[in-house]
N, C-alpha and C positions, 0 to 999 in steps of 0.2 A: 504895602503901598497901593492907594489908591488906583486903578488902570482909567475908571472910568469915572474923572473929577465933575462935581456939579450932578451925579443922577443920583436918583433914589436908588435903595436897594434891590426894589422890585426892575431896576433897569439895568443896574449892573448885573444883578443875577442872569438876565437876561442877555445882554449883551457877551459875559462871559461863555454863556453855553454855546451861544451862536459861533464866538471865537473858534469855542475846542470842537464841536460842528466841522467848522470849514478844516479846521489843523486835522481830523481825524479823517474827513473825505479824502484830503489833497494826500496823503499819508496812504491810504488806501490807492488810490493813483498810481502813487509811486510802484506801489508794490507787483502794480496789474503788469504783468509780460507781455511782451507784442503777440500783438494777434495772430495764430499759429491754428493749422488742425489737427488735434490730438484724439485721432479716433482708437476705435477697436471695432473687430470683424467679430461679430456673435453668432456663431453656425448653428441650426437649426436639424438642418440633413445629420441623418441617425443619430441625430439625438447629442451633438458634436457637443456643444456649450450650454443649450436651454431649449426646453426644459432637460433635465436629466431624465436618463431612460428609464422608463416603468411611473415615473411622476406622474399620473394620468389628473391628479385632483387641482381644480383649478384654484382652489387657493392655494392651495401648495405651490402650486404653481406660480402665482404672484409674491408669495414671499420666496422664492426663488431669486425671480428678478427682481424684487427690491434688493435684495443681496449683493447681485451680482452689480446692477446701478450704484449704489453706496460704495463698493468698493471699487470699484473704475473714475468714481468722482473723488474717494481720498488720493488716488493715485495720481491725481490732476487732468485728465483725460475729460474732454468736452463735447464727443462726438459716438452715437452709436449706430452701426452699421447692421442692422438688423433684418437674419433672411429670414424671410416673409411668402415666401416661393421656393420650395427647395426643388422640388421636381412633380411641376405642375399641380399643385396644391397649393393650399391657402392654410394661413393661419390668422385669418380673417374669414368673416362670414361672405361669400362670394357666390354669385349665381353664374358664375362660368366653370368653375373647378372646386372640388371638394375638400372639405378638411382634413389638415395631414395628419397621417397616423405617426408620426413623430409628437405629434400634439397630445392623440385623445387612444393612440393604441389601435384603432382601427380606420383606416381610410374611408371619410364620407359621415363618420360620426363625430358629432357637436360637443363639446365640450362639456364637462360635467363637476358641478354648476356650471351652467351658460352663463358664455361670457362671452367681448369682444376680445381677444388678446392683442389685438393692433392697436385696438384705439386708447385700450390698459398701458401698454407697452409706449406708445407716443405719450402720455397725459404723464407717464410718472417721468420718462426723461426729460421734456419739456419742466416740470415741476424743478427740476436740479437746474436748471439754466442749460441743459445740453441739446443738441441738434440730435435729432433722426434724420437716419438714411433708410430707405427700404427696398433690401439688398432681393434681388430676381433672380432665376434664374432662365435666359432665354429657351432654351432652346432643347433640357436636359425633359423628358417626360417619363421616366422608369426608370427608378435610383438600379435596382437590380430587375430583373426580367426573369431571375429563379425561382424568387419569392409570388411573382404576379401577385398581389394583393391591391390592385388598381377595383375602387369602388366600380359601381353601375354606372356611374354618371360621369367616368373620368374621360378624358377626352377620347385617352386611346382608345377605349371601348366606344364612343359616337364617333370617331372618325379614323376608325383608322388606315384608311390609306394618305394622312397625313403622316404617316411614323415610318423613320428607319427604325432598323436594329446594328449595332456596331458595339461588338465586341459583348458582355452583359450587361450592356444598358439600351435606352431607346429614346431615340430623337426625335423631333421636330424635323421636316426637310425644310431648310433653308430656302432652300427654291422654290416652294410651292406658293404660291403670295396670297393664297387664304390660309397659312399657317403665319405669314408675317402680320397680315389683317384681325385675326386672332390675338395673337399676343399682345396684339397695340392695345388693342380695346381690354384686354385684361388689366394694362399699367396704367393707360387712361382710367379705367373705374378706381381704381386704388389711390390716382392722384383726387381724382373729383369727388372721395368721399370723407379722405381722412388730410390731419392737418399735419404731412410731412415734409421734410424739409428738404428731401431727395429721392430720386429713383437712383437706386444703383447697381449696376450690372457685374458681374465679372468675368473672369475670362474664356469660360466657356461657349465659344461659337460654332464654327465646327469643331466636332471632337478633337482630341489628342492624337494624333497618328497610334496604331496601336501593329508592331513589326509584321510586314507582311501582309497587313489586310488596309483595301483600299474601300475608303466608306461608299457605303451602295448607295452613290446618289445619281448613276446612269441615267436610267430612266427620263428622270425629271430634267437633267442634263441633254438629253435628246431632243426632250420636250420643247425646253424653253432654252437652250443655249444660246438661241439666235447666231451663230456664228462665232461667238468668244473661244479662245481658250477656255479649257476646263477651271483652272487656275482663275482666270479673267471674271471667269462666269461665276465663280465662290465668292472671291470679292464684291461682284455687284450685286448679288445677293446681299448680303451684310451690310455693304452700305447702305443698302436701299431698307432697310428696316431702321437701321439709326437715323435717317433723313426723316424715315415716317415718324418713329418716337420721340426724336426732337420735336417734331413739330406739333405730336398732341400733346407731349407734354405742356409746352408752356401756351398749347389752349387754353387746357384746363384749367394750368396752373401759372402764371406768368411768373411766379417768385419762386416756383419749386425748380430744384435745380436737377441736375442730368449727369452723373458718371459713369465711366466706366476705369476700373482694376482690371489691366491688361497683363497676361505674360510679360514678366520683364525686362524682355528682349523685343526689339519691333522689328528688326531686319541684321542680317551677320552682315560684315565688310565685302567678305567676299563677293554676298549675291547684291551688295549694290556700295561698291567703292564710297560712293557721293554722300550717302548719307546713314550706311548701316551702320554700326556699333562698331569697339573693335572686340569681338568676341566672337569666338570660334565653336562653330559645329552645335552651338545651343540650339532649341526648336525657338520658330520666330511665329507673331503674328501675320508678319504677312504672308511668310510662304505657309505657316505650316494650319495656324487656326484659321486663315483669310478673312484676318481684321487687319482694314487698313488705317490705326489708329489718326496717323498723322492726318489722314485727308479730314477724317471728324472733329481732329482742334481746328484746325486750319480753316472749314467752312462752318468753326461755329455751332455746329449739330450736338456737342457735350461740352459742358462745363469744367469739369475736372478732368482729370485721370491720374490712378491712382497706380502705376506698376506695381507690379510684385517681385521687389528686388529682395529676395529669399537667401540670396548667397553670402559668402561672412567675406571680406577685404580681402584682397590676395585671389579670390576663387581664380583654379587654372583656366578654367572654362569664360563666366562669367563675372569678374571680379564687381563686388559692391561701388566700389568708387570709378571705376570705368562707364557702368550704367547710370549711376547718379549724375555724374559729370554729361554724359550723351541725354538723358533728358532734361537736366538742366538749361538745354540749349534748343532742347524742343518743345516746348510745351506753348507757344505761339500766343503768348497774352493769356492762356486759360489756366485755372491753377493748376499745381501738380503737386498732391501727397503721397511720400513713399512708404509703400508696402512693406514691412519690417517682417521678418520671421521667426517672433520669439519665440517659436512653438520647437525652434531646431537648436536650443539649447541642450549642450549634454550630445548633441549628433555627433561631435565630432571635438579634435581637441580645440579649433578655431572657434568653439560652440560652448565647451566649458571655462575660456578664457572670460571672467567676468567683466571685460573690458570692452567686448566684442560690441552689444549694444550701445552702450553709454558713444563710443570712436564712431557708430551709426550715424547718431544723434546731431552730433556736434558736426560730421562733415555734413549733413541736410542743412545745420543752421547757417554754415559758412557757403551754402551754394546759392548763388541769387536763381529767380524765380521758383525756388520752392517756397512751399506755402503750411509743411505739413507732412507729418506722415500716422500711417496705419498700421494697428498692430494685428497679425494672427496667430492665436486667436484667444477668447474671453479664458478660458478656463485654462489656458501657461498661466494667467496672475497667478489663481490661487494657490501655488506652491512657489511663490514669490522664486523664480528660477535665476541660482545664483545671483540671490539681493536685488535684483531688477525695479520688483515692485517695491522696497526701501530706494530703490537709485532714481525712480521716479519721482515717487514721494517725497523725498527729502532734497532732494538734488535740481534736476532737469525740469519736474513740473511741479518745483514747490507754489511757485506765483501762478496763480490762476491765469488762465490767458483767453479770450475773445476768439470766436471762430473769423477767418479773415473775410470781410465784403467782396461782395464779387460787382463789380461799379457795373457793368452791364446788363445786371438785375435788378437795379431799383427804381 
């Protein structure tokens, strides 16, 4: 039967394809899933995800992470969270800090063949249609302090009465404000040279409590405490470095966006009725790393945040759906993606239930203002841990899905 009465062939021909055109777009439509953040954390520090340890050769290196990209994108994942900083290094060519020797095997030596691996690493995930993030680390400056393998040029060798030591590693003091004035201008240059889509932080501000030892930030607490509480005085420390970083960030970059993956806990019931969690005896950001996460949705200074809700349903401590439910209700107009823990399959029996993730998934999709969540880390895929990366694949992120607009960035 005739569709198109009265044309030449040369029109119906034409008119036909247009048809199946529009029927094969609109069909494709159908298929797109709402817009959702489907990241993954790619650790860097000793060598966690990429490159692999001893991989020193940079092509090797690059078919590395096309590997690792190809298979994060069959799994339907749109988003990669890339450290770029593991402990004050670069894997980037940088005239403030030297190249990491998770990169090239010796801290301060260049890659071999020379290459950009940041700007390698952005240009092929952008090519898949996926977002970068370029994950920092504030504050960490000596993965270990046994090893001491910090080049000539590393900061702690030019400045180091910037640096604790707490526990085998070495810090940043947070109180010192040409160590906060420092770090800015490191994330600022990485925003203003390369075309990313995020700075992103995690949880590391002050350290971890570690039993017994109280981090030796006296001193500079004597110094500059003005009168606060010691407590008082940690936090406006912290604040006052994400006020700065918010604001050179979208200097630089007005469209580059600003997270931070916080402990998954921000305060227990106990230490504030009104508005802690109900979860008992967990370390929190505010008393224990003195990140006051809420005050940074709340005035705007970060875009995301991303917790790291690591524990499986039920946890006695911490339960999955107790935290998700409590930031569900916080996250103040800015997105919030959850922090997934695939990497604690097999921990336990709640860990080998292959149910565990998938019951994640579904209670994130059913809680309004989530936007998303994060998995850690790259290298649980590749042993697809109990069917996961098939329950992705085939299942959860069979439909391709859109990272979601952030309306006060455009």
């Amino acid at each position: 039967m005739n569709q198109f009465p009265g044309k030449s062939i040369a029109q119906r021909c034409w008119l036909l394809l247009t048809s199946l055109t529009t029927l094969f777009m609109l069909g494709d439509l159908r298929a797109q899933a709402p817009a959702e953040f489907r990241g993954v954390w790619v650790a860097t520090v000793d060598n966690i995800d990429w490159p692999t340890a001893g991989n020193f050769n940079s092509d090797s290196q690059k078919v590395e992470f096309i590997r690792l990209l190809d298979g994060h994108q069959r799994n339907g994942l749109n988003a990669i969270i890339m450290q770029v900083r593991p402990s004050t290094d670069a894997f980037y060519p940088s005239q403030y800090e030297p190249w990491s020797e998770w990169l090239t095997g010796v801290q301060g030596q260049p890659p071999s063949p020379y290459y950009d691996p940041l700007a390698f690493m952005i240009s092929e995930t952008h090519k898949r249609g996926m977002v970068f993030h370029a994950w920092m680390n504030p504050y960490r400056a000596e993965f270990n302090i046994t090893k001491n393998s910090n080049a000539n040029n590393h900061v702690t060798r030019l400045h180091p009465e910037w640096f604790l030591t707490y526990g085998n590693m070495r810090y940043f003091d947070p109180g010192n404000k040409e160590v906060q004035q420092y770090v800015t201008e490191v994330v600022k240059d990485v925003v203003k040279r390369y075309d990313i889509d995020a700075i992103h932080f995690d949880d590391y501000f002050y350290p971890y409590r570690l039993p017994g030892k109280e981090f030796p930030d006296n001193e500079s607490f004597v110094k500059f405490g003005n009168g606060l509480r010691k407590d008082d005085w940690r936090r406006s420390n912290t604040d006052s470095i994400i006020s700065m970083l918010s604001s050179a960030i979208k200097k630089a970059n007005p469209r580059c966006q600003f997270g931070i993956s916080p402990f998954g806990v921000w305060r227990n019931k106990d230490k504030d009725p009104v508005n802690g969690s109900n979860t008992n005896g967990a370390s929190s950001n505010y008393d224990d790393l003195y990140a006051d996460i809420l005050l940074w949705l709340k005035s705007g200074w970060i875009d995301y945040v991303a917790p790291q809700l690591y524990w499986e349903l039920g946890h006695k401590i911490a339960p999955f759906e107790t935290l998700l439910d409590w930031w569900s209700k916080h996250s103040y107009g800015k997105h919030c993606y959850i922090g997934l823990g695939i990497y604690k399959y097999n921990s336990n029996a709640a860990w080998r239930d292959n149910r565990q993730l998938p019951r994640q998934i579904e209670a994130i999709r059913q809680k309004p203002n989530m936007k998303g969540m994060i998995f850690f880390s790259s290298k649980t895929f590749d042993s697809n841990p109990n069917g996961w990366s098939d329950t992705l694949r085939l299942n959860y992120f069979k439909e391709p899905a859109a990272v979601p607009e952030m309306e006060w960035l455009k």
